[in-house]
C-alpha positions in Angstrom: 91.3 18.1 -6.5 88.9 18.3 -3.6 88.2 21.9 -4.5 87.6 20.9 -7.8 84.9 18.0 -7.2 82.9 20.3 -4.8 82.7 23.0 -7.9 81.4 19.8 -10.0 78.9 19.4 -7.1 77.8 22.9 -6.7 77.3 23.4 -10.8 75.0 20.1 -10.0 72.9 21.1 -7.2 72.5 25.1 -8.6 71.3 22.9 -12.0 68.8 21.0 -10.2 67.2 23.9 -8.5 67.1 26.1 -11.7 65.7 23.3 -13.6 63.0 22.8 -10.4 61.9 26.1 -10.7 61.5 26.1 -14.6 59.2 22.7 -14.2 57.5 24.1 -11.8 56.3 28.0 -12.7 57.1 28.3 -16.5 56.4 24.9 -18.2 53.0 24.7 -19.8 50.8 22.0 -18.6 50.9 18.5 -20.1 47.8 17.0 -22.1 47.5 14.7 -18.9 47.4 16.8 -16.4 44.5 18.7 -18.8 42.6 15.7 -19.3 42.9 14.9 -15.6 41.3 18.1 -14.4 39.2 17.9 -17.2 37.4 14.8 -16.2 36.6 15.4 -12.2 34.9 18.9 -13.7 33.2 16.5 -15.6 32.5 14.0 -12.9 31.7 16.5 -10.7 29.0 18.1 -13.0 27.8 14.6 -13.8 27.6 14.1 -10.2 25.4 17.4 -9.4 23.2 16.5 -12.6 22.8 12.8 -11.4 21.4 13.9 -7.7 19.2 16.4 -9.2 17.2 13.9 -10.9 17.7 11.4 -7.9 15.9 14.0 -5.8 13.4 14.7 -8.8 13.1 11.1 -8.7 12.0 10.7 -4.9 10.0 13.6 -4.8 7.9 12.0 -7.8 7.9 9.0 -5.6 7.0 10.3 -2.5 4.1 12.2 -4.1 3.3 9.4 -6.2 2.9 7.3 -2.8 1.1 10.2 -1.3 -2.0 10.4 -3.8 -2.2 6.5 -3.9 -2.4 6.9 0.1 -5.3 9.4 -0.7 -6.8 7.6 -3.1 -6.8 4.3 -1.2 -8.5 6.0 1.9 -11.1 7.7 -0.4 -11.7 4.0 -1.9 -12.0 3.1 1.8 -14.4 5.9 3.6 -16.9 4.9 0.1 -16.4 1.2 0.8 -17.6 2.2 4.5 -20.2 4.1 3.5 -21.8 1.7 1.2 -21.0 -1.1 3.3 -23.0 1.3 6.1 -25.4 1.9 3.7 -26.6 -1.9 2.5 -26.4 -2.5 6.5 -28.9 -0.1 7.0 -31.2 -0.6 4.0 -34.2 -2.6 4.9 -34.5 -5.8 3.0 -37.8 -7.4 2.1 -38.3 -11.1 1.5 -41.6 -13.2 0.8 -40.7 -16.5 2.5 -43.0 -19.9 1.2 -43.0 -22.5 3.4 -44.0 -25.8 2.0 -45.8 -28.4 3.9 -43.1 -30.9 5.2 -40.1 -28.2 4.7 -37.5 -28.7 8.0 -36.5 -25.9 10.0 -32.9 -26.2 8.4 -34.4 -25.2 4.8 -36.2 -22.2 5.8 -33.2 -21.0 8.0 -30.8 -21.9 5.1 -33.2 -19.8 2.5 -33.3 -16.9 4.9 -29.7 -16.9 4.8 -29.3 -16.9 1.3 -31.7 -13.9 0.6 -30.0 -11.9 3.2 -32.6 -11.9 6.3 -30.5 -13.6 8.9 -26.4 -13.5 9.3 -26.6 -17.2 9.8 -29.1 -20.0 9.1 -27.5 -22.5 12.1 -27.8 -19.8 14.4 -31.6 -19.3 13.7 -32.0 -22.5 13.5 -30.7 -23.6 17.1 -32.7 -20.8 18.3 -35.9 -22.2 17.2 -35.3 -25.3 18.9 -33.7 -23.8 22.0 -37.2 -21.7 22.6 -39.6 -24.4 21.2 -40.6 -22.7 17.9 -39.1 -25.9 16.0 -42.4 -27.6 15.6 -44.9 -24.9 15.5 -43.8 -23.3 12.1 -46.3 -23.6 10.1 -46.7 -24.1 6.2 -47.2 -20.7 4.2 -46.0 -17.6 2.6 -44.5 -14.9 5.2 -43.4 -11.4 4.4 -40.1 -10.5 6.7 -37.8 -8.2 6.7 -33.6 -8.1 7.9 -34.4 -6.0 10.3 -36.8 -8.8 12.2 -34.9 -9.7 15.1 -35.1 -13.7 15.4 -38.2 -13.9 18.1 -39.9 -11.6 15.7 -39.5 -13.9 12.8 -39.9 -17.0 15.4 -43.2 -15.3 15.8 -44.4 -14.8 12.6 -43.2 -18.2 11.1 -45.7 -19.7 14.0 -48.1 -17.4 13.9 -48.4 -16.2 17.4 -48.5 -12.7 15.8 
């Protein structure tokens, strides 16, 4: 009996094996295991395609970035350059005093027409170096490049 039941055994196990072998070398594959391998070559293509055009992406970015950087410091050397420009241009300006005009209107309108940076400043120097009550009444030709003695000067005509 016990010689018996290890045959049954034997039959089993060399069963298992052959059948092992069979699964494992001469079965076709199974629609899953297709689709399965399938899809990563799928992914995987999908996954070079999609960082290609990430790259493409940045590199249009980056250049993008690049010539608005350019652009922007183009914009800025010609905003220099004018700004360096109207600096240096001379401006001329016919100034009419009227009789009984204050200080503080004539510095305010020499302001405004660009001869002096600013009108209280002009003003306070005028009364600091006594030119306050010697302007006189008239019409004065002046330019921005006048310092404010010069204009001082001419405004009470010690010219």
């Amino acid at each position: 009996m016990k010689n018996n039941l290890r045959m049954v055994a034997l039959g089993l196990l060399i069963s298992a094996a052959v059948l092992f072998v069979f699964s494992q070398f001469f079965s076709p594959d199974t629609d899953a295991a297709t689709t399965k391998e399938k899809t990563t070559t799928t992914q995987e293509a999908g996954n070079s395609t999609t960082w290609k055009q990430k790259y493409e992406k940045l590199l249009a970015k980056q250049e993008l970035e690049k010539n608005e950087a350019a652009e922007k410091e183009r914009q800025d050397a010609t905003a220099k350059a004018d700004a360096e420009k109207k600096k240096n241009e001379v401006k001329k300006y016919t100034l009419v005093i009227q009789k009984g005009d204050p200080t503080s209107k004539v510095s305010q309108n020499l302001q405004e027409n660009g001869i002096i940076p600013v009108a209280k400043n002009f003003d306070n120097y005028l009364k600091q170096n006594d030119y306050e009550k010697y302007i006189r009444d008239g019409k004065y030709e002046l330019t921005n490049k006048m310092t404010f003695e010069q204009i001082a000067k001419k405004l009470s005509h010690q010219n």
